[in-house]
C-alpha positions in Angstrom: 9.4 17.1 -27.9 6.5 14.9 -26.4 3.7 15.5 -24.1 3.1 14.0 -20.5 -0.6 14.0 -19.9 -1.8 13.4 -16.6 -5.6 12.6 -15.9 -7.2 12.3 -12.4 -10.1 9.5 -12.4 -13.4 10.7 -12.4 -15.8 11.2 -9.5 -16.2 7.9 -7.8 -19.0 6.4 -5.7 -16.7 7.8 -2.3 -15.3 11.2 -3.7 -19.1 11.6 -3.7 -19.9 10.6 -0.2 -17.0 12.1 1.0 -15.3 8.8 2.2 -11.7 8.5 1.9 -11.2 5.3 -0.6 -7.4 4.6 -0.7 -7.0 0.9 -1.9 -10.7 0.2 -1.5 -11.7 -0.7 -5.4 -14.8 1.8 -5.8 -16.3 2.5 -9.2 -17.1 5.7 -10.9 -20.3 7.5 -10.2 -22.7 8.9 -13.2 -20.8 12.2 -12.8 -17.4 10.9 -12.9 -18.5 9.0 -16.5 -19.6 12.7 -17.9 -15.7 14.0 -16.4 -14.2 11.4 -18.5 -15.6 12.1 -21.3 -14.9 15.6 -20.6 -11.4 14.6 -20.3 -11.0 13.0 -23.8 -12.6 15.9 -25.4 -9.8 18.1 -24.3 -7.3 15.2 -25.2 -8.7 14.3 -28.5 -5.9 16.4 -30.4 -3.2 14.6 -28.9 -1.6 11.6 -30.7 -1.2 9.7 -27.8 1.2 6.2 -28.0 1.1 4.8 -24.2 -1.4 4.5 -21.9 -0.6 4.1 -18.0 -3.4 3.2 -16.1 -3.2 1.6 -12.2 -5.2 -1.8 -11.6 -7.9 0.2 -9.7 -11.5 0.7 -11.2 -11.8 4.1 -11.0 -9.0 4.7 -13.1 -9.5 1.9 -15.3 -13.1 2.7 -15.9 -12.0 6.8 -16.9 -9.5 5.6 -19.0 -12.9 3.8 -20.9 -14.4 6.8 -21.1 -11.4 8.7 -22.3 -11.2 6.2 -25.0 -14.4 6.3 -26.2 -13.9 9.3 -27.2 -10.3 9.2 -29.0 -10.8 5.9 -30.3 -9.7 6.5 -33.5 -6.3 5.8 -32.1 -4.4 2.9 -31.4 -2.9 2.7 -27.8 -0.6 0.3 -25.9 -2.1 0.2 -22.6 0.2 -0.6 -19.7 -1.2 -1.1 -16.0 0.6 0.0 -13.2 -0.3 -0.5 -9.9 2.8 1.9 -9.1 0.5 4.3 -9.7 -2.4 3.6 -7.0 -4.2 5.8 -4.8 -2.4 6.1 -1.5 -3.8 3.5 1.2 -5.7 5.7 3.9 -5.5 2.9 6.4 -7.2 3.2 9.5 -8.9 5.8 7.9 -10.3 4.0 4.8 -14.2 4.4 4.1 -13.9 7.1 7.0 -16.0 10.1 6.1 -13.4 13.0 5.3 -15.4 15.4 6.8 -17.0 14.1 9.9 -12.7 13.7 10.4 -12.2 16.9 10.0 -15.0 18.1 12.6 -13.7 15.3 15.4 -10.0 16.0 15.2 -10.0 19.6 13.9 -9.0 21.3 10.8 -5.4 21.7 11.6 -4.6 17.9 12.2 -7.4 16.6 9.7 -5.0 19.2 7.1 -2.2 17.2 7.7 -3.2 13.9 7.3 -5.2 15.0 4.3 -2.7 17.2 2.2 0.9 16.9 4.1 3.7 15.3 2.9 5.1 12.8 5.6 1.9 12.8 7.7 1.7 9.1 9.3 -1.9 7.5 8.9 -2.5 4.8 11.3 -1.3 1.2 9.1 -1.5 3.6 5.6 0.8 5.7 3.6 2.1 9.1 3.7 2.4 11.1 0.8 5.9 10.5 1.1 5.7 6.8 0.5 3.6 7.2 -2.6 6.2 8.9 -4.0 8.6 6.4 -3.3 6.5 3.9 -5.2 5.3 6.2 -8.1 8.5 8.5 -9.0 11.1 5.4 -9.5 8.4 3.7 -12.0 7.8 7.1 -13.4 11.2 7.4 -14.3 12.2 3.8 -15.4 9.0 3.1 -17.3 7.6 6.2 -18.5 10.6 8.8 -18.8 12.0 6.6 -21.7 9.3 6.5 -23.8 8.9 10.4 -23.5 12.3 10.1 -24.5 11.9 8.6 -27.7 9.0 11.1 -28.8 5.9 9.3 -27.3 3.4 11.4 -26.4 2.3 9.1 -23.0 -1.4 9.9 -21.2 -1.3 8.5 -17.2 -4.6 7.5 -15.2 -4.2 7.6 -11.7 -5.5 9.4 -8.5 -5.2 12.5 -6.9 -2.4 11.2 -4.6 -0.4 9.6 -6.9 -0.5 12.5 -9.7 0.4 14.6 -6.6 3.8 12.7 -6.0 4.5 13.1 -9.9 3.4 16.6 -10.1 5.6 17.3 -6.9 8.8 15.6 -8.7 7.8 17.6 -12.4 7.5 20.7 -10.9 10.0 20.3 -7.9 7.5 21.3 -5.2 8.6 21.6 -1.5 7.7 19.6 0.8 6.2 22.1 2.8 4.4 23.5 -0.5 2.9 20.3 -1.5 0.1 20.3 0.8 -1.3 22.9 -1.5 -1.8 21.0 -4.3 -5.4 19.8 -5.4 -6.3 17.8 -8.4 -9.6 17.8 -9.2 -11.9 15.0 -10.4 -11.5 15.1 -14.2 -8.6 17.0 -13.9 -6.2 17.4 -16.7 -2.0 18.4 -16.6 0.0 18.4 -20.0 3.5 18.8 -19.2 5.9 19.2 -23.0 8.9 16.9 -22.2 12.1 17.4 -23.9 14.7 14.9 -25.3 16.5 15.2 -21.9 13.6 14.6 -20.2 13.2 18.0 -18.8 9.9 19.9 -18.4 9.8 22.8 -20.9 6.1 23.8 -20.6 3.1 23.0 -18.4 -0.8 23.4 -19.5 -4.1 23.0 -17.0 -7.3 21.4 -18.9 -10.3 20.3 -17.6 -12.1 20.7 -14.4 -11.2 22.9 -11.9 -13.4 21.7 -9.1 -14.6 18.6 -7.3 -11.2 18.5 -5.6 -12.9 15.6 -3.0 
């Protein structure tokens, strides 16, 4: 049996000014650096062998945080870009909310939370998925395989698409799915693979 521990970045500079980030490369805010740390607290038990993180900041700079606090371990760190935040496209650096007031909260649902919602030159759900789930189950499935207990940084999009595939989540049923900032999932992994178990840590707000 191993665990699958999946962390959402911390707060960044635009989860705090409501902006949609996507591939824009935007660092964690004071807040996000305490949700980190948070994060590693109620990790700390956990012998942890692999470390995914994507090649964003965000991620890269919770998984810092994390580390400072479970140092004590030794890690080998992986970066997969697989695992980036869904590209918002037209939208990017658009403020989320001021979206939702122009186009309604119907439309502004879709694009936000639905699974196969086109975003003018970005990604749907859909598509991260298609990224993220094949890497998930080349690169990280194995190791769980073998015993590891494995620790993922990534965003809220892309831990959405895993999440969806773990816990076989409609399509339909997706869109209700938040991860906040900080967040923490700990799925137990058998030696098939298969989910046995599924534990929420962490924060339970800032779903920006």
């Amino acid at each position: 049996m191993s665990k699958l521990i999946l962390v959402r970045h911390g707060q960044s500079t635009y989860n705090k000014q409501g902006l949609w980030a996507g591939k824009t490369d935007v660092p964690l805010t004071d807040q996000g650096k305490v949700e980190a740390q948070a994060a590693g607290q109620e990790i700390k038990g956990i012998d942890i062998a692999t470390v995914f993180v994507t090649n964003q900041q965000r991620t890269q700079e919770t998984w810092t945080g994390i580390e400072r606090v479970i140092k004590d371990q030794s890690f080998n760190l992986i970066v997969a870009p697989q695992f980036r935040e869904r590209d918002y496209g037209d939208f990017t650096g658009q403020n989320k909310w001021e979206m939702k007031e122009k186009y309604g909260e119907e439309q502004w649902q879709r694009w936000r939370r639905g699974w196969n919602e086109p975003i003018p030159n970005g990604e749907t759900l859909k598509d991260v998925y298609e990224r993220a789930v094949p890497y998930y189950q080349s690169e990280v499935l194995p190791k769980l395989k073998e015993g590891q207990n494995v620790l993922v940084v990534a965003s809220g999009n892309s831990l959405r698409a895993l999440v969806k595939f773990l816990d076989g989540i409609s399509d339909d049923d997706i869109s209700q799915l938040e991860i906040p900032t900080g967040g923490i999932l700990i799925y137990d992994i058998d030696y098939n693979g298969q989910v046995t178990a599924k534990e929420q840590r962490g924060a339970t707000e800032n779903k920006a």
